[in-house]
C-alpha positions in Angstrom: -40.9 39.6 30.6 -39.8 41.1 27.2 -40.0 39.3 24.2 -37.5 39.5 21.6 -38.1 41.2 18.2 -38.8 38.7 15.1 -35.9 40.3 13.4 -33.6 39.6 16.5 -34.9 36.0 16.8 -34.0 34.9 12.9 -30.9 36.9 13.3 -29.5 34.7 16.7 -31.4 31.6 14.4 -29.3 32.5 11.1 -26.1 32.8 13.3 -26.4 29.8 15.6 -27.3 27.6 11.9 -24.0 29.5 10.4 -22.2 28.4 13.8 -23.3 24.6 13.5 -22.7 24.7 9.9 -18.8 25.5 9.8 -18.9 23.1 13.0 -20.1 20.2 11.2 -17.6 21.0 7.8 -15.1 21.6 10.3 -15.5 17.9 11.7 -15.7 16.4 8.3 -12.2 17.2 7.0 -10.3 17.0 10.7 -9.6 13.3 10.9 -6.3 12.3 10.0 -6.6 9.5 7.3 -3.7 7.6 4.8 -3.5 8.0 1.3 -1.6 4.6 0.0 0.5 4.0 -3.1 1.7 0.7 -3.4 1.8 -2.6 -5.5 -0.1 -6.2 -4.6 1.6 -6.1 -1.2 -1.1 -3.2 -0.4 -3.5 -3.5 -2.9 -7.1 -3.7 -1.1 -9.1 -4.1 -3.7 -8.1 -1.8 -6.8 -7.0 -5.0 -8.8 -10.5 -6.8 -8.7 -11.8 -3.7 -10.8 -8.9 -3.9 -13.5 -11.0 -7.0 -15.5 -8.3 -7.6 -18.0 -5.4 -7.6 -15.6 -3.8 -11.0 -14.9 -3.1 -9.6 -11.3 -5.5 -11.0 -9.4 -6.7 -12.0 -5.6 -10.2 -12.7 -6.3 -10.3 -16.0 -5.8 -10.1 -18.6 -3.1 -8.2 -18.8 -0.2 -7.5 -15.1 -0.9 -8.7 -13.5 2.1 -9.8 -16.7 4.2 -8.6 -15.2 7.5 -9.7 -11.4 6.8 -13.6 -10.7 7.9 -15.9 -12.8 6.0 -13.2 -14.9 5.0 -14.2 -14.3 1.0 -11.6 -12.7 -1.2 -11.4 -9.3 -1.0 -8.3 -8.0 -3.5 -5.7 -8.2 -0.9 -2.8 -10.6 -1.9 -2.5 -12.9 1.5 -5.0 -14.7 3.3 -5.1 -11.8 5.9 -4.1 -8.0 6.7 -1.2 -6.2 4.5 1.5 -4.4 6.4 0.2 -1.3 5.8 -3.3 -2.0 7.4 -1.7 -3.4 10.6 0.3 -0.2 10.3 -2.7 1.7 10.6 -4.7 -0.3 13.3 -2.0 -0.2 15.6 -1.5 4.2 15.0 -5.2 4.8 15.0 -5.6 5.3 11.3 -8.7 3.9 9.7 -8.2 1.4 7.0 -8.3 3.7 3.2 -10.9 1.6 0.6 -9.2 0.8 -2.9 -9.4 3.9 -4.7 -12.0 1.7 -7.3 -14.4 1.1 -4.7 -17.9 1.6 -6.2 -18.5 3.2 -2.2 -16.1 5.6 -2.2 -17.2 9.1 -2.4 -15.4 12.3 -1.0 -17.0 12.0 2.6 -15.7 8.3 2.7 -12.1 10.2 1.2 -12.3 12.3 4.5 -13.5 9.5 7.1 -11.2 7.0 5.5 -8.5 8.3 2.9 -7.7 6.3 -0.3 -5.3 3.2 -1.0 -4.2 3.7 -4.8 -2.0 0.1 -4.6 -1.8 -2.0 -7.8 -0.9 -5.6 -8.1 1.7 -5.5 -10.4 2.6 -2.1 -10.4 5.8 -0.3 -10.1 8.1 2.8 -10.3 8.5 2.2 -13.6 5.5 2.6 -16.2 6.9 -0.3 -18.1 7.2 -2.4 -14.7 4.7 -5.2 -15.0 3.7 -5.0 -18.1 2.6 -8.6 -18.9 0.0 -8.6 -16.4 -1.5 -6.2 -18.9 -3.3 -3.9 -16.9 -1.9 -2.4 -13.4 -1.3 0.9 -11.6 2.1 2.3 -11.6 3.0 5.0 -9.6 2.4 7.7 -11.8 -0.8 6.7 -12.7 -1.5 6.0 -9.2 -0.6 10.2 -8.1 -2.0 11.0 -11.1 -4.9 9.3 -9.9 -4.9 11.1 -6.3 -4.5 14.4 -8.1 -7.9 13.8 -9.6 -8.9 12.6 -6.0 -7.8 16.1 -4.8 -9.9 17.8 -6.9 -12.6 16.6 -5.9 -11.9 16.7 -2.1 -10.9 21.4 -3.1 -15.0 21.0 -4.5 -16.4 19.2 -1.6 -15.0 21.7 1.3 -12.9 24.4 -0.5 -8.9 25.4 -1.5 -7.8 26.4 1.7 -9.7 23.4 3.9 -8.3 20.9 1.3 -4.7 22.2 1.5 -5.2 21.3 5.3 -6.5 18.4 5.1 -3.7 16.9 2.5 -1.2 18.0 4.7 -1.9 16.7 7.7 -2.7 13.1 6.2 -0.1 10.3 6.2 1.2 9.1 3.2 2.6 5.7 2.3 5.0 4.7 -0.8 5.2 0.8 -1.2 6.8 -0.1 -4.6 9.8 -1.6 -6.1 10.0 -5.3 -5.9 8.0 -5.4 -9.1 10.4 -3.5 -11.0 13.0 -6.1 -10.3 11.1 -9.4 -10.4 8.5 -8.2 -13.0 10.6 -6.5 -14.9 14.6 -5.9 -15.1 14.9 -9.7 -14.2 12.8 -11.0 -16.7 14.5 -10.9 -20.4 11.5 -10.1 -21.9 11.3 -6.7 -20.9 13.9 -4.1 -22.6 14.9 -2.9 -19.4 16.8 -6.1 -18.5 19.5 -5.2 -21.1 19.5 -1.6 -21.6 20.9 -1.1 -17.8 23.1 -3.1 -15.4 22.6 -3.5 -11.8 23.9 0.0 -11.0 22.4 2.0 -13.5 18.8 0.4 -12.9 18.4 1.1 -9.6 20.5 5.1 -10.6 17.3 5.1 -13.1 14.9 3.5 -10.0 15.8 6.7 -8.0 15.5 9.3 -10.7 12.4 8.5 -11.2 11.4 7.6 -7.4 12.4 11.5 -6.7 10.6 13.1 -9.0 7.6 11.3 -7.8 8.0 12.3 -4.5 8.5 15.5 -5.0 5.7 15.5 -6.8 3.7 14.2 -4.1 5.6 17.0 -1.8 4.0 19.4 -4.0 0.7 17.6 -3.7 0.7 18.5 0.0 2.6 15.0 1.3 4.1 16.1 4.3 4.4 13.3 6.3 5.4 9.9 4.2 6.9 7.0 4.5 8.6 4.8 2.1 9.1 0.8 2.3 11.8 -0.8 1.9 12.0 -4.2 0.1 12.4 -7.9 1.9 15.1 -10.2 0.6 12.9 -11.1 -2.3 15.7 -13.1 -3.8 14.0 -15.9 -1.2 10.3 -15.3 -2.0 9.2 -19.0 -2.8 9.2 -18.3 -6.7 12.4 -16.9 -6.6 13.9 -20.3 -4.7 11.7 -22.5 -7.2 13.5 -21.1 -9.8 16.8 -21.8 -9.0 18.7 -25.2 -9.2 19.6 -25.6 -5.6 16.3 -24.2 -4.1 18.1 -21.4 -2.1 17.8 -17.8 -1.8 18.8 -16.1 -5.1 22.0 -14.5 -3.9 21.8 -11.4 -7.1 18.3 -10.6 -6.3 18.6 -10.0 -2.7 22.1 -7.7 -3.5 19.6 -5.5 -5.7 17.2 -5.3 -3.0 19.7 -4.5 -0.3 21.3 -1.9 -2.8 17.5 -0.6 -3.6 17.5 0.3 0.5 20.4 1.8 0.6 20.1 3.9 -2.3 16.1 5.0 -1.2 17.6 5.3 2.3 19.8 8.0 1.0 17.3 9.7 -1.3 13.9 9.9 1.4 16.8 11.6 4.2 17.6 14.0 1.3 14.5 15.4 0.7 13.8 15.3 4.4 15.9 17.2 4.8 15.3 19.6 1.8 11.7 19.3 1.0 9.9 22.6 3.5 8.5 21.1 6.1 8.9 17.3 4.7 8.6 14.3 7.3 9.4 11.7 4.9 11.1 8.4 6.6 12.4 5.5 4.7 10.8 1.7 6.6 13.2 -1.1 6.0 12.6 -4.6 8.0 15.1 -6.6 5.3 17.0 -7.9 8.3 14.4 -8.6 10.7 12.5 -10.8 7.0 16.3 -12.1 6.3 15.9 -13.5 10.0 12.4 -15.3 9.9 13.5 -16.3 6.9 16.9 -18.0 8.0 15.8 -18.5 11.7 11.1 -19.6 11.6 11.0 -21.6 14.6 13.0 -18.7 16.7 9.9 -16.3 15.8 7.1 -18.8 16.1 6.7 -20.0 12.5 8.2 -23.3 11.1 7.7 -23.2 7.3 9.8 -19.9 5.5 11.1 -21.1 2.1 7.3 -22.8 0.4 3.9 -21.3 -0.1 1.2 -22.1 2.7 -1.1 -22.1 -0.5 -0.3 -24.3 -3.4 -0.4 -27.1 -5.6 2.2 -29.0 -3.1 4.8 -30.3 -5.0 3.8 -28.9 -8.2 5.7 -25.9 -8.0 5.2 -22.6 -9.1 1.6 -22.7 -8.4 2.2 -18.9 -9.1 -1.3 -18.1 -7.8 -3.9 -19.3 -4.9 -6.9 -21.0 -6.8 -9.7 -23.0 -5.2 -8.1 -26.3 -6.2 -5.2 -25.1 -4.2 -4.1 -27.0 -1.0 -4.0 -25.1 1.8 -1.3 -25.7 4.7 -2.9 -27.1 8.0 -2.0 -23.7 10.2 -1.3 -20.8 8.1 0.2 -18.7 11.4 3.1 -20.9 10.9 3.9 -19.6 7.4 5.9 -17.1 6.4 4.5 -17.4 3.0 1.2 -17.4 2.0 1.8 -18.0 -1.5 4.5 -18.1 -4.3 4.9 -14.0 -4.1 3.1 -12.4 -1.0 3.5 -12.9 2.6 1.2 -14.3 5.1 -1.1 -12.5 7.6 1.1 -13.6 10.6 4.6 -12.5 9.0 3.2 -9.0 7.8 2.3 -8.5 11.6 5.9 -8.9 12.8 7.1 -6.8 9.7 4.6 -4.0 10.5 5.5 -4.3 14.2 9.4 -4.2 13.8 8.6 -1.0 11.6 6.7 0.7 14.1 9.4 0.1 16.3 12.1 1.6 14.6 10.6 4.5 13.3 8.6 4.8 16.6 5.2 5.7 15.5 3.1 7.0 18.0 -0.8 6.4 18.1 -3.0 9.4 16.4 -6.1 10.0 18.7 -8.5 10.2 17.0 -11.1 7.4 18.4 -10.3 5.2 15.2 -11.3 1.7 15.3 -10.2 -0.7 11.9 -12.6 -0.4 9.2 -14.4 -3.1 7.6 -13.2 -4.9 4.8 -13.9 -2.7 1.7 -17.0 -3.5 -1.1 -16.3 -5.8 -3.4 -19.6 -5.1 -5.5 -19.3 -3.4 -8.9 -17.5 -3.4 -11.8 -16.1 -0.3 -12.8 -12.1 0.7 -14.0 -10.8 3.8 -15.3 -8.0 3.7 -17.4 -4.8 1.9 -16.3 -1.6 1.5 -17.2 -1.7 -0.8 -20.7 
């Protein structure tokens, strides 16, 4: 029997090393994950890191029906849209981009959720709530992320990997209820109705075309709810109803983002961008609970009961005695069991199709540390 020559046995050595080597970075960056740009109705987390912000889910009931049941910096007491979204496709769950545990091999298992509480298109959009992510802040934020990711596995393995990631745009209800409805903020009398939302999509498509540059191939945009019957919104009126302007700006909002994601679609090179709208199917819980299981839709499952706006969930909060039959879990944010039907009516009409890729959801994020860069003040 012939035995091979020392040089031939570290040369096959050095080659089968090489060959498991660009295996294994291979397998790091070919998992399809979400990168997430939203406000508090898909913040996981990112807001719990912003100390001075007034923006906040960290308290009690906050996450009472979400893993361990402790707050976790989502605004409901369960799942956002966006991680049902992702459960049911076979995308893992992205950690808040201020996660102390995030690093760029939890960025390729996982992807990155950038949402804000508070945040909007707008820079100016939330501004009381002192500090927040917009969304430039927030792509200016997975530019950086980028960056790191070209370090970690190199230009052309990057570019692949940002390309074949799904993308998710979530903002807009802010700019309206935190912002051109509020007279404090100059916005509410430098533009009417019309040319807000003309300055709304201006700015909208530059920011996705920035992200197009970025590598966003395949996105999708919300739509907004009739947030003119959010509980705060109905508070505030006299007769306790649905604010009638509010839900026109919304509905004009869709249409005008409706037209503007088909555009660039269309003209964006190999662009997949759809726009997700569920205003009727909300307009329907809304005006119809018991038909789809719930029978509360115009109060807050947590709040002060009849001392109204509670405005946020707080430990001396009441809670409602079965929060699946809530449409709201407080004065802002929808409950666990209504995000599931929006999520579900979404992946219905824009028939998603489940990624396989083995994914199973991920834990609820970290919530150790303190750390923030700088937001928008």
């Amino acid at each position: 029997m012939k035995t091979m020559k020392p040089s031939l046995v570290l040369s096959t050595i050095l080659l089968t090393l090489t060959i498991l080597f660009l295996a294994n970075i291979d397998g790091c960056h070919g998992k399809i994950v979400q990168f997430i740009f939203g406000d508090s109705l898909s913040d996981v987390g990112n807001n719990r890191y912003l100390t001075r912000s007034l923006a906040q889910a960290s308290l009690p009931w906050y996450g009472i029906d979400f893993g361990n049941g402790l707050p976790n910096g989502r605004f409901s007491n369960g799942r956002t849209v966006a991680d049902i979204i992702g459960d049911q496709t076979g995308l893992p769950r992205p950690p808040a981009f201020l996660d102390p545990s995030l690093s760029e091999d939890v960025i390729l298992e996982n992807g990155v959720n950038y949402a804000s509480g508070g945040g909007g298109i707008l820079n100016e959009t939330g501004g009381l709530f002192i500090q927040r992510f917009s969304l430039n802040k927030q792509i200016e934020l997975f530019q950086g992320t980028q960056e790191l990711i070209k370090s970690k596995i190199g230009e052309d393995s990057a570019a692949k990997f940002f390309q074949e990631a799904r993308y998710v745009v979530a903002l807009g209800s802010n700019d309206f209820i935190n912002n051109y409805l509020m007279p404090v903020y100059s916005d509410s009398w430098n533009y009417n109705d019309q040319t807000f939302i003309d300055y709304l999509m201006e700015t909208l498509q530059g920011q996705l075309k920035l992200l197009h540059r970025s590598g966003a191939r395949e996105l999708m945009v919300f739509g907004l709810g009739p947030m003119g019957c959010i509980p705060l919104q109905r508070v505030l009126s006299t007769s306790g109803d649905c604010q009638d302007r509010t839900n026109k700006l919304a509905l004009s909002f869709n249409k005008e983002t409706s037209k503007l994601v088909n555009n660039l679609s269309a003209q964006l090179a190999n662009a997949s961008y759809k726009f997700g709208d569920a205003y009727d199917v909300v307009s329907d819980v809304i005006s119809n609970p018991h038909k789809y299981g719930f029978n509360n839709s115009d109060s807050p499952c947590c709040s002060f009961g009849r001392i109204r706006p509670a405005l946020t969930c707080v430990p001396a909060s009441i809670l409602c005695k079965d929060r699946s039959k809530y449409v709201f879990w407080d004065e802002y944010h929808p409950s666990d069991s209504a995000n599931e039907l929006i999520a579900k009516e979404l992946i219905k009409k824009l028939g998603f199709v489940r990624v396989d890729q083995n994914n199973v959801p991920a834990p609820a994020p970290s919530i150790d540390g303190d750390v923030a860069p700088s937001p928008d003040d």
